[in-house]
N, C-alpha and C positions, 0 to 999 in steps of 0.2 A: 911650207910657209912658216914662216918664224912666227913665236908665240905671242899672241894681241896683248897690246896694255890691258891691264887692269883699270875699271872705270873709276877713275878720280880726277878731281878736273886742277889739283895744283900746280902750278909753272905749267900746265899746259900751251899756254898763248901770254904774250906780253901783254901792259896795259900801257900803250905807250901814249903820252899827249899829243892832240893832233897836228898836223903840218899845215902851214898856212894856205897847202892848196893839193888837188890830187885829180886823179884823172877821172877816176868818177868816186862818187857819193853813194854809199846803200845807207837809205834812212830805214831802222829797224833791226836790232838784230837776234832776230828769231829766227828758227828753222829757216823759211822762204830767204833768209836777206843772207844769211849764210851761208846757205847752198849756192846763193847768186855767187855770191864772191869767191867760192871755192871756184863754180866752175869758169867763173870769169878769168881766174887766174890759171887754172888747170889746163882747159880746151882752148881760151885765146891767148896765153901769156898774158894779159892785162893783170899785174902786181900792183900799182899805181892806185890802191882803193882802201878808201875805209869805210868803216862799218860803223853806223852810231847808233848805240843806243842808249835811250833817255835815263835806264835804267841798270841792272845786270842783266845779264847775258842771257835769252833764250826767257826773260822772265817772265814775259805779256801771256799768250797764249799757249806757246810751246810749252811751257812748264803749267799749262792749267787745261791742259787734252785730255781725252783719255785711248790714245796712242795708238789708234784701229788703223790697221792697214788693207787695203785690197783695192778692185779695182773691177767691179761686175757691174758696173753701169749702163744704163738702156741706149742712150743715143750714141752714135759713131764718134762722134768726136768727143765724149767725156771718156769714152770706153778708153780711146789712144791714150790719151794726155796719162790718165790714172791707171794703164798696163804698163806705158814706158815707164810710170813711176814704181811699179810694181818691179820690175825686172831692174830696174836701178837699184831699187832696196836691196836685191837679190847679190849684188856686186857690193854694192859696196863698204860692206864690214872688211873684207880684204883690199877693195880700195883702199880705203882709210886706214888698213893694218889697227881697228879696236871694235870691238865687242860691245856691240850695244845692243845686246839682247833681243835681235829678231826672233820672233817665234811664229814661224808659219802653221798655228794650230787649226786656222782655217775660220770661217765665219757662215753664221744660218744665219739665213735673214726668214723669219716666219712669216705664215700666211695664214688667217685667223678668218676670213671669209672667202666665200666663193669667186669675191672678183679678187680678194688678194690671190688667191692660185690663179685666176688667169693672166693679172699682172707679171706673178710670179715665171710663169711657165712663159710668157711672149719676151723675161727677160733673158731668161733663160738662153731661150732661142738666138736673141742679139746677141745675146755673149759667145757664142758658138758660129756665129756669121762672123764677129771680129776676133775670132782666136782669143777669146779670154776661156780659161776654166772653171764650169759652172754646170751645176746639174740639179734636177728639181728631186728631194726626196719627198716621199709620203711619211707620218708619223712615227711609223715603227722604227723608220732608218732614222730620220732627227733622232730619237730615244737612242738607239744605238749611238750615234756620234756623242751625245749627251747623257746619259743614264740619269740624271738628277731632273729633268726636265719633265713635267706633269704633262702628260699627252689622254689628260681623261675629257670625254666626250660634255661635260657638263659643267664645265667652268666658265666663265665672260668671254673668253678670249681661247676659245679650243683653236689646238694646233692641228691644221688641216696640211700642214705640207710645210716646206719650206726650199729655198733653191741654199747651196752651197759652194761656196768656193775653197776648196781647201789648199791653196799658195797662200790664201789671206793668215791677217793676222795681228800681231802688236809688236812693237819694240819701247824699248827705255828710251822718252822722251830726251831725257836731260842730257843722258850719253852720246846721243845723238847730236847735241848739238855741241856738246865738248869734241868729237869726234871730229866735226866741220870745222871749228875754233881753231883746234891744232893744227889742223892742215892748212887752214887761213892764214896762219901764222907763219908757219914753215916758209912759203910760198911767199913772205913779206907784205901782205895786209893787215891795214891795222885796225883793230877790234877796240874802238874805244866807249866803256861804257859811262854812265852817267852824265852823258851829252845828249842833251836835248835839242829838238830842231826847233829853232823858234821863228822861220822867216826864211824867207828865198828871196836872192837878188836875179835881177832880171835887167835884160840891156834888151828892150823893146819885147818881144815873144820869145826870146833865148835865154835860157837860164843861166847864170854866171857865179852863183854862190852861193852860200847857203848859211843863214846865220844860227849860232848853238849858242846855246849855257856855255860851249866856252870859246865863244868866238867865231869872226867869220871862216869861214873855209872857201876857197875859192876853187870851184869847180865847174865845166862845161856840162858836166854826165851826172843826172841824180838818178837814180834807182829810188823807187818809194814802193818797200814793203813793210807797212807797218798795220799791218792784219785789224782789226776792229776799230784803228785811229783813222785808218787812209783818208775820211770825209773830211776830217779836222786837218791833215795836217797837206791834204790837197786845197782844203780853201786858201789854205798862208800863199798858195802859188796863182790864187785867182781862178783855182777849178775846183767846178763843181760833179763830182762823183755820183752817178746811181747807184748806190748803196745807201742798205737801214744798217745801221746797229744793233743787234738785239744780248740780251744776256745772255748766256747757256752753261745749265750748271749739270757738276755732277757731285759723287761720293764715292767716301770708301768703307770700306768695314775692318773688323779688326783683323787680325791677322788668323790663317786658316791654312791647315794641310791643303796639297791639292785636293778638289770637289769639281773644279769646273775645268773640264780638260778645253773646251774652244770659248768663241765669241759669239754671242748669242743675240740677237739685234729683231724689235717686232717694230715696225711704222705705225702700227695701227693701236697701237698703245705708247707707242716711243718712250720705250726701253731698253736698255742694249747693256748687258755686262760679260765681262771678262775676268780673271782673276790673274792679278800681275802675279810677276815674279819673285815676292815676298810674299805672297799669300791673300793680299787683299782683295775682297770682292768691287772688283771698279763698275760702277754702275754711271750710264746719263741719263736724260732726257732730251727731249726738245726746247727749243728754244724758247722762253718766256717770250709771250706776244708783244711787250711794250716793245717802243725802241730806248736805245739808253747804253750808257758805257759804265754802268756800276757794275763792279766783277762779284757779285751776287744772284740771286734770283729771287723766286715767289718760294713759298713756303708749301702753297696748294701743288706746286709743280712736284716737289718731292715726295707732296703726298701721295698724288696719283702715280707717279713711280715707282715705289715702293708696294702699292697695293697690286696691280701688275705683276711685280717682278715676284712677291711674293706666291700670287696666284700661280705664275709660271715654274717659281720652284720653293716648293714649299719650306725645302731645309733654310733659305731664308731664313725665314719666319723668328731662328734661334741665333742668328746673327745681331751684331750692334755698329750701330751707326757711329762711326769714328768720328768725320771729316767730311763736309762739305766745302765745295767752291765755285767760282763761275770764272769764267772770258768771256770776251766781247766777241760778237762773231760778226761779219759784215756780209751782208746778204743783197745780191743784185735780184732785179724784177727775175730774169730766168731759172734763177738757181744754179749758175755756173761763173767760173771768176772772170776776171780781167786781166789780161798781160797783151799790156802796148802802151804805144807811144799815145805824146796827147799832145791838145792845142801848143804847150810851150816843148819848144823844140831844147831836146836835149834831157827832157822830164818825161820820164817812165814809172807807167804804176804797174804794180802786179797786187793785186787788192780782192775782195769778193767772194773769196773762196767759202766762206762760211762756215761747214762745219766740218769741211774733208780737207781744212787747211794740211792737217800733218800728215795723211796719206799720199798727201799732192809734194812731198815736198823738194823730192829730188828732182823729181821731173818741171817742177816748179822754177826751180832753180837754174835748171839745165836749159830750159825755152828763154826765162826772163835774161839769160847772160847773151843767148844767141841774139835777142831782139836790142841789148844794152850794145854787145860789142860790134853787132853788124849794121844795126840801124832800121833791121828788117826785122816779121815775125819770124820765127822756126816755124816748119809743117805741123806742129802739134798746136800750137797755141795761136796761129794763124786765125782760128775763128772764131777765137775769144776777145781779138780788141772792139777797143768802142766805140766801133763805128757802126755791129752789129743793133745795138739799140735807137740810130738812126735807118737802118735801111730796114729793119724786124725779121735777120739771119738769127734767130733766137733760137740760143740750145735749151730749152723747157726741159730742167731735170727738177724741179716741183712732184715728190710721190714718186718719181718715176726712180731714186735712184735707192728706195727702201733707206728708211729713219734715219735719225739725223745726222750719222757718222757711216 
C-alpha cells in the first residue's frame, strides 16, 4: 500500500459556495454528517450532496471529544451498531489511504464495588454471547495492563476487578474528519462551512428546502446530524425531539513521556483518562446535570474528577492542568441514539448519541446513508428509530454500558 498522507488538513477539500439545490442536504458537519456523505456517495453513488456547517469543519463536538473508541456494550443491539463501528474503524485508515492515528491500546473499564463486578462480569458475559472481545480481570492483571494504577485496598474507590477490551482505543479526532473531508471531496460533495441552517421549507409534510445564512437551497433529502443542536434545529421543521442537552466537559495536562500505556474509564466515579499522542493526559467526566448548550461545565465537576483520578493514580498528583472544555451532548430517555425517518417525509435525523457520539461514528454514518438513500433502516440501526419511544422497544443503556464514553 502506498505511503498515507501526512495529517494536515490544507487544499484538502474545496470550499465551494452552495448550488441552488442538491439531492440531499447533511445539516452538520461533524464526524456523524461526514461519514453520512462519504458513505452516501461511496456505497450508493449519491455525489449530489452537501454538507453545511454553521461553522468550520468538525468544530461542535468532534473537535471537543476526547476520542475513546470500543464497543463492549451490554445490550444486543448497542453491542451491533458499536462493533460494526469498531471493525469499520479497523478498515478504514487504508480505506481513506490517511493516518489518523488509531491506537488500539485497549480500554478497563473499573469495578470499585461488589455489584460493579457483578455488572461487570454479566457484561462481560453479553460481550462473549455477541462476539465482542472482552474479559473480566482481577487487580493484579488491571496493575499489570497499567502499572501506574493504585490497586491498594484502602482508598474510596478500591479497584476490585475490571472487564477489558483490548481492540479498543483512541484515534485523532481532527484527522479523522480531514480524512472523511478529502474523500467527500474527491467524490464531488460539497463541504460548505459557515452556513448556517436557519429554517426548512415544507410543501405540506414534505420537506422541499432548506434555508441558510447563505440562502435557500433547495432539496427533497435533509440528513440532520447536528449532535447537541438536533432539538433546536428539529424545532425549525415543526418537530419535536426526545432529547436533553447536557454539558460535558473534559481536560488536558501538560505534555508528558509516555506513563499511561491504555484507557482507563470508572462509572462509579466517572473518570476516564487516556494519554494522547502528544503526551497529554486527557481526562472527562460525566455530564453536568443541568440541561443547557453552553460548551463549558461546573467547576464542582472538575473538582470531583480530579480528586478520583488522582486517588486512582497518584503520579497525577504532580501533573498541571493545562486546558479545559466542554460539548453539548444530547441525551434520549434510554441512553441510546436515533437514526430514522420522521413525521416530515424526506427529513431524517441521526441525533442522541450522547456521549459515544465519536466511537459510533462510522457505523453511524454507514446506517444513517442506508436509511437516507433507501428510505429504509439498515439491520443495525433498525431499533433505534422513533417510534421505539411510542411502543416502549427501549434499548436501556443508563449504567449499563460503564461511564460516560
Amino acid at each position: 500500500m502506498a505511503e498515507m498522507l501526512p495529517p494536515h488538513p490544507d487544499f484538502l477539500w474545496r470550499n465551494p459556495e452552495p448550488k441552488s439545490s442538491y439531492d440531499v442536504v447533511i445539516v452538520g458537519g461533524g464526524g456523524h454528517g461526514l461519514a453520512t456523505a462519504y458513505y452516501l456517495a461511496s456505497r450508493y453513488g449519491i455525489t449530489d450532496v452537501a454538507v453545511l456547517e454553521k461553522g468550520w469543519l468538525a468544530g461542535g463536538n468532534m473537535a471537543r471529544n476526547t476520542a475513546i473508541i470500543r464497543s463492549n456494550y451490554l445490550w444486543d443491539e448497542s453491542a451491533a451498531i458499536y462493533e460494526k463501528s469498531l471493525k469499520l474503524w479497523e478498515e478504514l485508515p487504508a480505506e481513506l489511504d490517511y493516518d489518523f492515528l488509531f491506537s488500539q491500546r485497549g480500554v478497563l473499564n473499573l469495578a470499585h464495588t461488589l455489584q460493579d463486578v457483578r455488572d461487570s462480569r454479566r457484561r462481560v458475559n453479553a460481550n462473549y454471547l455477541n462476539g465482542v472481545d472482552a474479559e473480566f480481570l482481577d487487580p493484579e492483571q488491571v496493575k499489570e495492563i497499567c502499572p501506574i494504577i493504585n490497586i491498594d485496598d484502602d482508598i474510596r474507590y478500591p479497584v476490585m476487578g475490571a472487564t477489558y477490551q483490548p481492540r479498543a482505543g483512541i484515534a485523532k479526532h481532527d484527522h479523522v474528519a480531514w480524512a472523511l473531508a478529502r474523500r467527500c471531496d474527491e467524490m464531488g460533495v460539497d463541504i460548505i462551512q459557515n452556513c448556517e441552517v436557519t429554517g426548512f421549507v415544507k410543501d405540506g409534510d414534505r420537506v422541499t428546502g432548506v434555508e441558510t445564512s447563505s440562502g435557500l437551497i433547495h432539496t427533497e433529502t435533509v440528513g440532520m446530524a447536528a449532535a447537541g443542536r438536533s432539538s433546536q434545529v428539529a424545532e425549525m421543521a415543526g418537530i419535536r425531539l426526545p432529547i436533553q442537552s447536557h454539558p460535558l466537559q473534559a481536560l488536558v495536562s501538560e505534555l508528558f513521556e509516555p506513563v499511561h500505556p491504555t484507557v482507563v474509564m470508572s462509572n462509579h466515579v466517572h473518570v476516564y483518562v487516556s494519554q494522547a499522542h502528544k503526551g497529554e493526559l486527557v481526562m472527562g467526566a460525566g455530564v453536568d446535570s443541568y440541561n443547557g448548550f453552553g460548551q463549558r461545565g461546573g467547576f464542582h465537576v472538575i473538582e470531583d474528577q480530579m480528586a478520583a483520578a488522582v486517588e486512582l493514580f497518584p503520579l497525577f498528583a504532580r501533573a498541571h492542568l493545562i486546558r479545559t472544555w466542554g460539548g453539548i451532548v444530547d441525551t434520549t430517555p434510554d441512553a441510546s441514539p436515533i437514526i430514522s425517518p420522521t413525521e416530515v417525509t424526506g427529513l431524517y435525523v441521526n441525533c442522541g448519541w450522547g456521549t459515544g457520539g465519536f466511537k459510533g461514528t462510522p457505523a453511524s454514518g454507514l446506517t444513517f446513508a442506508h436509511t437516507i438513500a433507501t428510505g429504509q433502516p439498515h439491520p443495525l440501526n433498525a431499533p433505534f428509530v422513533l417510534e421505539r419511544f411510542e411502543t416502549g422497544h427501549l434499548i436501556d443503556e443508563h449504567g449499563a454500558a460503564a461511564v460516560a464514553h
